[in-house]
KEDOMAR-306722 format. One record per residue (C-alpha): residue in three letters; chain; x, y negated, z. Coordinates in steps of 0.02 Angstrom, whole numbers. Example, Ala and Ser with C-alpha at 12.3 -4.5 7.8 and 13.67 -1.06 7.14 Angstrom:
% residues 2
(site "ALA", "A", (615, 225, 390));
(site "SER", "A", (684, 53, 357));
This chain:
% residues 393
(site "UNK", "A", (0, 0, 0));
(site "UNK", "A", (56, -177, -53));
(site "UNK", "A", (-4, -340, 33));
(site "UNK", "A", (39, -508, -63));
(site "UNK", "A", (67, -668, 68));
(site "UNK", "A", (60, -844, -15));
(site "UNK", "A", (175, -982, 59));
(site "UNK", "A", (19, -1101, 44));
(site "UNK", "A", (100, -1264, 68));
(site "UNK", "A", (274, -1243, -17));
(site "UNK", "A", (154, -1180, -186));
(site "UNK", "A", (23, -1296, -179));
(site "UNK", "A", (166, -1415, -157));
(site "UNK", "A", (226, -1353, -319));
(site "UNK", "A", (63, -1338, -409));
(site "UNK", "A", (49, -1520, -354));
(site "UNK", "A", (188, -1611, -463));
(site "UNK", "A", (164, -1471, -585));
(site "UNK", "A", (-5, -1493, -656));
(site "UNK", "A", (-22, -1694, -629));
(site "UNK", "A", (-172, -1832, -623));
(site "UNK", "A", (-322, -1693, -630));
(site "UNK", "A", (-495, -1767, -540));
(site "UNK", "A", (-660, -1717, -548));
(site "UNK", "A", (-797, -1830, -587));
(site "UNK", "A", (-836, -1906, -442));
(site "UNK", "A", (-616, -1949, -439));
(site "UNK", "A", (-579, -1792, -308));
(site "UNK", "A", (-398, -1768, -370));
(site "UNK", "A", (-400, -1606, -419));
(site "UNK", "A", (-225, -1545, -490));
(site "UNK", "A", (-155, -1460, -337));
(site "UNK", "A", (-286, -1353, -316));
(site "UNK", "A", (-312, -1309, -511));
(site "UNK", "A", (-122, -1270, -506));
(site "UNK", "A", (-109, -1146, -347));
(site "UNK", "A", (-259, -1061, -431));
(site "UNK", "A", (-161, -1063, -591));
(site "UNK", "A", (1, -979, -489));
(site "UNK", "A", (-127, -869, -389));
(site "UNK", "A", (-190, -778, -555));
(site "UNK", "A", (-25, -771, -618));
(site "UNK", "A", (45, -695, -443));
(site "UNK", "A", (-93, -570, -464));
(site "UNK", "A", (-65, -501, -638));
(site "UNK", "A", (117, -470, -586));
(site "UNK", "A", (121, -382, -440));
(site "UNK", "A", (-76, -327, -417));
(site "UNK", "A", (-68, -318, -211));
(site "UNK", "A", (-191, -207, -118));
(site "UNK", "A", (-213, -334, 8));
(site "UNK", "A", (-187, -533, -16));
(site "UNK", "A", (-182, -689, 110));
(site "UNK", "A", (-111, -855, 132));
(site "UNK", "A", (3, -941, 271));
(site "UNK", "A", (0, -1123, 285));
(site "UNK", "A", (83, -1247, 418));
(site "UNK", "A", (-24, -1348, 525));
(site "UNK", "A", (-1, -1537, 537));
(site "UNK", "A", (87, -1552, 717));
(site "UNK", "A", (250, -1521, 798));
(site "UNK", "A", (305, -1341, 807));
(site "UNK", "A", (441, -1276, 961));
(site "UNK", "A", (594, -1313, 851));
(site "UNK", "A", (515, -1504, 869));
(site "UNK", "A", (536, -1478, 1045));
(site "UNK", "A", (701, -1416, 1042));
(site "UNK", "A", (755, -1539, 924));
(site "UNK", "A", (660, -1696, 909));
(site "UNK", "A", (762, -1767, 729));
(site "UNK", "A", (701, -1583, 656));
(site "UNK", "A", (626, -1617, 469));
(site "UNK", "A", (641, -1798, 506));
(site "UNK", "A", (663, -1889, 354));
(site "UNK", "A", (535, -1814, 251));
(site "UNK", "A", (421, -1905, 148));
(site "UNK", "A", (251, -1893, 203));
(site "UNK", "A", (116, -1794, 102));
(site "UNK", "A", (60, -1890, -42));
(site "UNK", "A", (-91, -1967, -11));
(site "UNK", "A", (-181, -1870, -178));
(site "UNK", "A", (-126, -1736, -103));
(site "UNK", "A", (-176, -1740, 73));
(site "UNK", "A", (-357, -1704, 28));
(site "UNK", "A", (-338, -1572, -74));
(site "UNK", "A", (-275, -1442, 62));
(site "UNK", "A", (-448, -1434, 148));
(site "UNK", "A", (-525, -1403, -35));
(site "UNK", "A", (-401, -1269, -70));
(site "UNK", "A", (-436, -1170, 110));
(site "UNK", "A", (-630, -1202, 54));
(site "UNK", "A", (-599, -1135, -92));
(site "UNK", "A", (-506, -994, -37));
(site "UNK", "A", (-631, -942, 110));
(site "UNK", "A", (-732, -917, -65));
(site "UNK", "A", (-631, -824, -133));
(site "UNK", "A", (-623, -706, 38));
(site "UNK", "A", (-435, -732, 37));
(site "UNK", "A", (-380, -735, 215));
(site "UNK", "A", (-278, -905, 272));
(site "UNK", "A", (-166, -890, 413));
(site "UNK", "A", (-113, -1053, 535));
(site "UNK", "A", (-52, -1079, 699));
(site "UNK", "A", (-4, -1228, 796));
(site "UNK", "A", (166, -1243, 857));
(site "UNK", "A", (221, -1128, 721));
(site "UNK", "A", (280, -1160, 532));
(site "UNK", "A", (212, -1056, 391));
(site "UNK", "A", (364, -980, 385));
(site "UNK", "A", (375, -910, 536));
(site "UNK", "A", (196, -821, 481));
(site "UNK", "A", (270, -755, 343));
(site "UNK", "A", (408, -679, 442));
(site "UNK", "A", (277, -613, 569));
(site "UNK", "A", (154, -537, 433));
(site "UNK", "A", (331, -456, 336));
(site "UNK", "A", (367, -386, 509));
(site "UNK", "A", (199, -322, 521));
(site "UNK", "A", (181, -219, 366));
(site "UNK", "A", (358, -138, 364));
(site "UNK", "A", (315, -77, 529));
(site "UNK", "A", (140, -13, 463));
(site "UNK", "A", (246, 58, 324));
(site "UNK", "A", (154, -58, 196));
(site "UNK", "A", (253, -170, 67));
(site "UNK", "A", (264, -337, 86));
(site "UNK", "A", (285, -475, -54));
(site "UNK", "A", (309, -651, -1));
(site "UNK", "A", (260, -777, -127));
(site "UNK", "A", (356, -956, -81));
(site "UNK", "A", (458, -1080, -172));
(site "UNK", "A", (580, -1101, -16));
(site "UNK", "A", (718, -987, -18));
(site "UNK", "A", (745, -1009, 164));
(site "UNK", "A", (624, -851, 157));
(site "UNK", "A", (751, -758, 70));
(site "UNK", "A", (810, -708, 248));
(site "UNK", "A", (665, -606, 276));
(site "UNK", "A", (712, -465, 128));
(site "UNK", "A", (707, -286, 182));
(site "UNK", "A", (663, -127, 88));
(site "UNK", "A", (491, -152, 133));
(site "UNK", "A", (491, -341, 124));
(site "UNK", "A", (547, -437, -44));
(site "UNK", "A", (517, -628, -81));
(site "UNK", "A", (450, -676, -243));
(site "UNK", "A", (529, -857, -281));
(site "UNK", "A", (410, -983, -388));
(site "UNK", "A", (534, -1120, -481));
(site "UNK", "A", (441, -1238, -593));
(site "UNK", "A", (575, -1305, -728));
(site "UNK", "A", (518, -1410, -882));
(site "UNK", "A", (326, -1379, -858));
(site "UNK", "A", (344, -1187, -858));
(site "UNK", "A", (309, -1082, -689));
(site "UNK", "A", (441, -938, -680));
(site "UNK", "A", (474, -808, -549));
(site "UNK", "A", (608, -727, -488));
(site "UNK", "A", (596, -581, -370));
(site "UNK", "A", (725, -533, -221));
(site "UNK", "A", (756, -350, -148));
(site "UNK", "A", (909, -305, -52));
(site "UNK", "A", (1009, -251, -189));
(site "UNK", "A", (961, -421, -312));
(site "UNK", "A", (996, -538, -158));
(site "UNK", "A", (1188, -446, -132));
(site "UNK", "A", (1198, -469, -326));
(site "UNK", "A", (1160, -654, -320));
(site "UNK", "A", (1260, -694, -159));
(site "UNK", "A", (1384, -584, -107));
(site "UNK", "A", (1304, -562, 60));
(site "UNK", "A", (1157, -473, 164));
(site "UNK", "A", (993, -574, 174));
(site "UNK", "A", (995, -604, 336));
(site "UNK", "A", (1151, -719, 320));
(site "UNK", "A", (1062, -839, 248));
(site "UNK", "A", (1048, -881, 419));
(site "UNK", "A", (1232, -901, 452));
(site "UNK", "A", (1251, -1003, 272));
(site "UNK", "A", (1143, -1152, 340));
(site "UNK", "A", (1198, -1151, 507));
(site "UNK", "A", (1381, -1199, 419));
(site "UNK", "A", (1332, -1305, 282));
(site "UNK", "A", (1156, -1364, 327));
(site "UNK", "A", (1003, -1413, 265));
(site "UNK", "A", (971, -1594, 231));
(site "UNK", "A", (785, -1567, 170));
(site "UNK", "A", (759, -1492, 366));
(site "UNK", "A", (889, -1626, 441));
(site "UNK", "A", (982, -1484, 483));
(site "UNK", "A", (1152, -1525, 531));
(site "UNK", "A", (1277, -1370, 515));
(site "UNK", "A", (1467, -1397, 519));
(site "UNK", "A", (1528, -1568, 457));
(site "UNK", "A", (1616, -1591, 320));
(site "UNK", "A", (1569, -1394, 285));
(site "UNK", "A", (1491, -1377, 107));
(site "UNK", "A", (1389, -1221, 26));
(site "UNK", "A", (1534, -1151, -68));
(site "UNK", "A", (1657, -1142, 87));
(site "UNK", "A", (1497, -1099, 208));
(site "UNK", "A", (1457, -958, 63));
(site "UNK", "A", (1664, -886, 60));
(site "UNK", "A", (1670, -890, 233));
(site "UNK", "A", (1502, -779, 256));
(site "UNK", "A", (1576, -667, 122));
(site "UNK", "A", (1746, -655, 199));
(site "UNK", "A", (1690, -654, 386));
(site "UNK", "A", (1481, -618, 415));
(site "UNK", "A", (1418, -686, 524));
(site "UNK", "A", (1446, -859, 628));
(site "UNK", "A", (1468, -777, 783));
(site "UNK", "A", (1625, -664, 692));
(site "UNK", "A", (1708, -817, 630));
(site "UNK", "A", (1677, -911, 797));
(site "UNK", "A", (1750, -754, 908));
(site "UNK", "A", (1917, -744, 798));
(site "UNK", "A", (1931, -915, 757));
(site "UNK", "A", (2093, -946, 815));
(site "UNK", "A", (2152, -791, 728));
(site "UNK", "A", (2075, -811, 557));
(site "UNK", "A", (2186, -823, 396));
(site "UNK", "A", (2094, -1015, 345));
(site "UNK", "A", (2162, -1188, 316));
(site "UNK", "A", (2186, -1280, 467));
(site "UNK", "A", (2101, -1423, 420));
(site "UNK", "A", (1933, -1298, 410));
(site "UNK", "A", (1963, -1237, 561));
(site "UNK", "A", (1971, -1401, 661));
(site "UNK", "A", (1816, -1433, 572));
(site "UNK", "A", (1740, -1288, 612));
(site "UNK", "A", (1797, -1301, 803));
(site "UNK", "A", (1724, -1480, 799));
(site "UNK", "A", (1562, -1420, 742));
(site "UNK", "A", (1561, -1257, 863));
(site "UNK", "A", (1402, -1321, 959));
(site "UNK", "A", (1311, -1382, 795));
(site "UNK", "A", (1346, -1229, 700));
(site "UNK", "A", (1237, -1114, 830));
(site "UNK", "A", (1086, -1259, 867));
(site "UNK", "A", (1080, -1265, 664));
(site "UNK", "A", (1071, -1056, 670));
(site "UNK", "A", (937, -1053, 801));
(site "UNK", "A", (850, -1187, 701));
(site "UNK", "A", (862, -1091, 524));
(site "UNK", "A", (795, -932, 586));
(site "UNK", "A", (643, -875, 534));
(site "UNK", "A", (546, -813, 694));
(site "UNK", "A", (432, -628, 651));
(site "UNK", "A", (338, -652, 829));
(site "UNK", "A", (227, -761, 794));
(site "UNK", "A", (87, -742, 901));
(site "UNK", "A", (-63, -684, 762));
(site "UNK", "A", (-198, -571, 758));
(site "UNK", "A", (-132, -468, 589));
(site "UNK", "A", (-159, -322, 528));
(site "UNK", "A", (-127, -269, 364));
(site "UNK", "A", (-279, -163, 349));
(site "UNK", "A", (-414, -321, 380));
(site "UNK", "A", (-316, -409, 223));
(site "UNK", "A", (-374, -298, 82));
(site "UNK", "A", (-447, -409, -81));
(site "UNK", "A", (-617, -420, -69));
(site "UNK", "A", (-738, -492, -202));
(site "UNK", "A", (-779, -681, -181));
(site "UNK", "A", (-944, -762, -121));
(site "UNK", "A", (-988, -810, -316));
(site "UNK", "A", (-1105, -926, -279));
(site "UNK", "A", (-999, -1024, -173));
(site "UNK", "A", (-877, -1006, -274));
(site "UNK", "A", (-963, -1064, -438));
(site "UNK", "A", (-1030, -1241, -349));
(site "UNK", "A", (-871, -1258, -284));
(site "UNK", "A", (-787, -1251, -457));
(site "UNK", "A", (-942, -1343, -537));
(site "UNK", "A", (-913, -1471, -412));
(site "UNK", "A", (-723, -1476, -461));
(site "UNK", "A", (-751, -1493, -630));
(site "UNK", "A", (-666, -1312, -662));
(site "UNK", "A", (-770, -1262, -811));
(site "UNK", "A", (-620, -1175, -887));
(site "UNK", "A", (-611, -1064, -712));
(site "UNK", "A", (-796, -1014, -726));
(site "UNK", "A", (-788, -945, -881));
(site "UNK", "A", (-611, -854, -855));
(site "UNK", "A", (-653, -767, -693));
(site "UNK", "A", (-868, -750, -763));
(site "UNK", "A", (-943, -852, -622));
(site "UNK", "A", (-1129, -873, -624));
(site "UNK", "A", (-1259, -956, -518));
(site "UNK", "A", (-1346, -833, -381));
(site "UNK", "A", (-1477, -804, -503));
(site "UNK", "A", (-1389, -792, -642));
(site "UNK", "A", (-1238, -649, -553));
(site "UNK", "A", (-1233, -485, -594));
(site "UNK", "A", (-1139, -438, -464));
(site "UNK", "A", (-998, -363, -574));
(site "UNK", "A", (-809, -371, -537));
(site "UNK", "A", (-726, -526, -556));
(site "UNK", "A", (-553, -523, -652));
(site "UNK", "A", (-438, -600, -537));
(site "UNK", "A", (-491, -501, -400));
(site "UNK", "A", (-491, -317, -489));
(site "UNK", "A", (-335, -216, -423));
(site "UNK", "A", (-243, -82, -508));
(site "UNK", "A", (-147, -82, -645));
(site "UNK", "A", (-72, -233, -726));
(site "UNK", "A", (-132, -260, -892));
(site "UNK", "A", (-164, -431, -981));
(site "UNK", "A", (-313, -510, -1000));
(site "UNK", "A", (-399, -630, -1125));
(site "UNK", "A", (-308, -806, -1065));
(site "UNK", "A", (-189, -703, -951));
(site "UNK", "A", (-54, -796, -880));
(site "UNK", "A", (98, -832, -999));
(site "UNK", "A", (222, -917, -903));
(site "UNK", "A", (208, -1094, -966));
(site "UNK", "A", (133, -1248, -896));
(site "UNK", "A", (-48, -1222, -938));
(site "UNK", "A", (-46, -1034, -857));
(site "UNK", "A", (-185, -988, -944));
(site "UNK", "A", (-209, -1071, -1123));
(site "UNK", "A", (-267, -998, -1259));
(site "UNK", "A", (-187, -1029, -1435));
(site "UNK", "A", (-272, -1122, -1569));
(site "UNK", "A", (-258, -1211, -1708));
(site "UNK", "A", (-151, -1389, -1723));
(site "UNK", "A", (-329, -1465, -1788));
(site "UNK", "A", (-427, -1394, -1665));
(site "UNK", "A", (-331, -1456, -1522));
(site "UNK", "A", (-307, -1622, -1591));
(site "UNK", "A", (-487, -1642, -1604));
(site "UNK", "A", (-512, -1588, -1426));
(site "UNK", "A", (-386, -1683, -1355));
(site "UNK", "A", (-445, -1841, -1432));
(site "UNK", "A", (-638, -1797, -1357));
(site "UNK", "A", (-549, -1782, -1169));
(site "UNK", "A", (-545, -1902, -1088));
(site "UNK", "A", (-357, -1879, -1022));
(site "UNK", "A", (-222, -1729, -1045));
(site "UNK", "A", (-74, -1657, -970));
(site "UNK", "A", (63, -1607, -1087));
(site "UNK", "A", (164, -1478, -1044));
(site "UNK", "A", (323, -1416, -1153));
(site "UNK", "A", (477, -1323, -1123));
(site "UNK", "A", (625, -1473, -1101));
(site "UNK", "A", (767, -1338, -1104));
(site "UNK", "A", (729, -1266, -1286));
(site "UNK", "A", (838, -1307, -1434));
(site "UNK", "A", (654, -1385, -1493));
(site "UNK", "A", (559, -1420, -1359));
(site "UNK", "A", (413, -1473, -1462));
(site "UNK", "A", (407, -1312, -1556));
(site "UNK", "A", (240, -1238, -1431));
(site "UNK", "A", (158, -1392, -1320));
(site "UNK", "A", (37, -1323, -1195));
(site "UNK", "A", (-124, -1440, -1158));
(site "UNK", "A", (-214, -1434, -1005));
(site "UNK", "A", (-375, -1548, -960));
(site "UNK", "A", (-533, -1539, -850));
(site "UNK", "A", (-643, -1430, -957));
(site "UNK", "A", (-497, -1325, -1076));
(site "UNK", "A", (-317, -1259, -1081));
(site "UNK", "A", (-254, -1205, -1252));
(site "UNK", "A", (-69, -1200, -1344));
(site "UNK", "A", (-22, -1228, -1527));
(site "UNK", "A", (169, -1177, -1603));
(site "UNK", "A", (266, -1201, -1736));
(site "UNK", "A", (287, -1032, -1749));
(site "UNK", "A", (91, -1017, -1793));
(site "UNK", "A", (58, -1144, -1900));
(site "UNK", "A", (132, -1225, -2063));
(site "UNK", "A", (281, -1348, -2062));
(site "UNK", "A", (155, -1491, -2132));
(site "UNK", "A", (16, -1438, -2043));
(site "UNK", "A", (123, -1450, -1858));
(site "UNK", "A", (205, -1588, -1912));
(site "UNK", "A", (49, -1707, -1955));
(site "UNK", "A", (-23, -1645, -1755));
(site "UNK", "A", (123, -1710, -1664));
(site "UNK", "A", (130, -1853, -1763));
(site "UNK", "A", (-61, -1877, -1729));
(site "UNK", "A", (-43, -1796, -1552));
(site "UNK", "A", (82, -1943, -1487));
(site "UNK", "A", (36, -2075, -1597));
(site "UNK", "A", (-130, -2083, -1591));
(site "UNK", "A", (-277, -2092, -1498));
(site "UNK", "A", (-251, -1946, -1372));
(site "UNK", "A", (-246, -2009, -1185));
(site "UNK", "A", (-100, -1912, -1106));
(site "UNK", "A", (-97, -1917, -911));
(site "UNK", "A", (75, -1834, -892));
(site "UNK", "A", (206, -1727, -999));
């Protein structure tokens, strides 16, 4: 058995900046939650988990606050078009019958460590879905992290099990822990070892382990001198920054791996919801239908078993889910919307050779590769010269 866990805040923080000025009709902003759903069905289709949920942090100090008060400090604070959106998405996932998991005093991640904890010791798998790779501690045989990385408007993921994480770093998983507690973490204001930098932190671990082997030898060990007087120096700093980089897997939750399992969604409150939202391409991918209008059936997203794709299945680029069609077809949509976001690939030798178009009511893709030279041509042309209003690209 195979239970999926969702970093809720690091994705929707993603899906956020991803997928950018979406509203409904009354001006909701919308794009956050369109774009965690978007990562959500794409999450699925990979990995089809027997059992699903979703952590997220709750807005108050947790205990490493209280151990150290400049913890995180520095941070921007939540956009304010996003700050309104996390409600909507835990509405819309209590919908969906997705379990969401939060706990004062605690960080997400130190759910996700707790749930992880929880299934290897049921003997269940355990796939943790986050864009922070300060979860990358947490991988065991029974526990692997799924990174999401958004580059150039495309979602991409990248998945860790013991032997990947060696092959990337040179080390076990759980010395991640001992990395940041030498170099630090300046998005956590976490200090590590002054003047102590990734690579060295990273050859040291390699050479040496952990912190506490380097710091029991350290008179002993073959190192520049100048390292070690920094690393003397920042003896104290070195262990708080450990302490606070460890992910905690007691958190104290009433889990069970069992009381997870996917579960079909209210409909009904899931199709006003998403009429509300404006979600009209959602409706008709996952076959909502008024109460009176149901048939009860099985919904796509939430039908385990064996991966297969689906009509507007999850591709990998910016609009997860769009369908191709022709460079006239789009164009003529487009200009009928009243805004788009334009999503292309900015690494490509032509990045405008396939431009993915999300708005309110469609998703859909056109290519080069698809369509004639003239034909592609006279749509970009059209496409960013004319009258099509283009929220973000």
């Amino acid at each position: 058995m195979k239970l999926m866990v969702l970093d809720g805040n690091s994705l929707v923080n993603r899906a956020f900046y991803g997928v950018r000025h979406l509203s409904a009709r009354d001006g909701t902003p919308t794009n956050a939650v369109y774009g965690f759903l978007m990562i959500l069905s794409r999450l699925l289709d990979e990995s089809r988990p027997d059992a699903l949920c979703v952590c997220f942090d709750v807005h108050a100090p947790t205990f490493r606050h209280e151990k150290y008060a400049e913890y995180k400090a520095g941070r921007r604070p939540m956009p304010d078009e996003l700050r309104p959106q996390i409600p909507l998405l835990k509405e819309v996932l209590a919908a969906m019958n997705v379990p969401a998991y939060e706990l004062a005093g605690w960080e997400a991640d130190d759910l996700l460590g707790t749930i992880g904890a929880k299934c290897a010791a049921a003997g269940w798998e355990c796939e943790i879905d986050t864009g922070d790779r300060d979860s990358l501690q947490l991988v065991s045989e029974l526990v692997h992290v799924k990174l999401v990385v958004s580059r150039g408007g495309k979602t991409e993921t990248k998945e860790f099990s013991p032997e990947s994480f060696y092959e990337a770093y040179g080390f076990a998983p759980a010395n991640i822990v001992d990395l940041k507690a030498l170099m630090g973490d300046a998005s956590d204001n976490i200090k590590g070892v002054p003047g102590v930098g990734e690579k060295t932190a990273g050859e040291l671990i390699r050479r040496f382990g952990t912190i506490a082997a380097i710091y029991e030898k350290l008179d002993a060990l073959d190192i520049a001198p100048s390292l070690k007087k920094k690393l003397e120096a920042g003896r104290k700093s070195a262990f708080d920054s450990f302490d606070l980089a460890t992910i905690r897997t007691d958190a104290p939750i009433d889990f069970a791996p069992e009381n997870n399992l996917r579960r079909e969604p209210d409909v009904p409150a899931l199709y006003r919801l998403f009429k509300r939202l404006d979600f009209s391409k959602l409706i008709e991918k996952w076959k909502l239908a008024p109460a009176d209008e149901s048939d009860g059936g099985s919904l796509p997203l939430f039908s385990a078993g064996t991966p297969e794709k689906t009509a507007g299945a999850p591709t990998g680029g910016g609009a997860e889910n769009a369908a191709r069609v022709a460079p006239a077809e789009l164009l003529s949509r487009c200009e009928a919307a009243e805004r788009v976001s334009v999503f292309f690939d900015a690494r490509a030798e032509n990045p405008f050779s396939e431009i993915s178009v999300v708005a309110g009511t469609f998703e859909a893709t056109v290519s080069s590769a698809n369509s004639s030279a003239e034909e592609y041509r006279a749509f970009l042309e059209k496409f960013f010269g004319g009258n099509v209003r283009k929220a973000a690209h």
